[in-house]
C-alpha positions, -999 to 999 in steps of 0.1 A, spaced: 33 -40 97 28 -12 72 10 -38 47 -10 -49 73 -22 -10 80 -30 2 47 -46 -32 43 -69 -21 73 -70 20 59 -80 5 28 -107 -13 39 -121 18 62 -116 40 29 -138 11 10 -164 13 38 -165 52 37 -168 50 -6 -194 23 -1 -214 46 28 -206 78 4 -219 61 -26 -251 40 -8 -239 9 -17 -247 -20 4 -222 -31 27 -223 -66 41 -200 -88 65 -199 -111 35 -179 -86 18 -153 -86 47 -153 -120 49 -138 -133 14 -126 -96 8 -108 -83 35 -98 -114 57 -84 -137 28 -63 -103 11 -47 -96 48 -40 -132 52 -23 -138 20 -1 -109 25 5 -113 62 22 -153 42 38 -135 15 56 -116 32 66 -143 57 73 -163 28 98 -142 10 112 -131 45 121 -167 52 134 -174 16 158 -137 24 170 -148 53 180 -183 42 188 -180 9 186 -147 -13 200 -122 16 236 -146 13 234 -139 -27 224 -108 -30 251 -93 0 280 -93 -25 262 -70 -48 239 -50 -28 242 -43 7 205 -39 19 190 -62 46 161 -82 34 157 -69 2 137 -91 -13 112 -90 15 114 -47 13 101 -52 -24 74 -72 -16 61 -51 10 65 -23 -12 47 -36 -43 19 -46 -16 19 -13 -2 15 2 -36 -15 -18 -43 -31 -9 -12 -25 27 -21 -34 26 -58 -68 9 -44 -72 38 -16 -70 64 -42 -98 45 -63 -120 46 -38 -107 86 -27 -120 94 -65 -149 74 -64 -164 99 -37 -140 129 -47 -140 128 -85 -100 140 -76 -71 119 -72 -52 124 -35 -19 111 -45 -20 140 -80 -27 163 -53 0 152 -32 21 150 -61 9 188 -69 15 201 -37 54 183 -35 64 200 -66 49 233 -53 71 233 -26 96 223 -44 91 252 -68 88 272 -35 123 265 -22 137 271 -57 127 302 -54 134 311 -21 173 297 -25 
């Protein structure tokens, strides 16, 4: 469900670059952009879910005690993409990066409580 999400934040976050940017958007775009990508992840994942709970779950319990891991993994890497992709298009429009200056402000804070400790 999560891939599925930043799939759809992604593609608001495209629409908002392309409005920012005045490029053309079209429903072709969304057609053989949008629809196929959320479809082929929507299978992967069902894919590799089916194969964990057949087959890899059973070999992987005796060495690692996570539920579905293969199928986490997936969605992950997915996920990542979708971010990776999101922050393009944030810097596009920006000219900054959102996840260095998430990554910024964590180690601030971290810094911060250092500090206060």
């Amino acid at each position: 469900m999560l891939v599925a999400l930043s799939t759809i934040l992604d593609t608001i976050v495209g629409l908002w670059k392309a409005a920012k940017l005045k490029e053309k958007i079209t429903s072709k775009k969304a057609r053989f952009g949008f629809v196929p990508k959320l479809i082929s992840y929507v299978a992967a994942i069902m894919l590799v879910y089916m194969s964990d709970y057949f087959i890899i779950s059973e070999l992987l319990s005796t060495v690692i005690s996570i539920e579905f891991f293969a199928t986490k993994v997936v969605a992950l890497a997915l996920l990542s993409v979708e971010v990776k992709s999101i922050d393009e298009s944030f810097k596009a429009v920006k000219d900054c990066s959102f996840l260095e200056k998430i990554t910024g402000l964590i180690l601030k804070m971290k810094d911060i409580k250092k500090h206060l400790k």
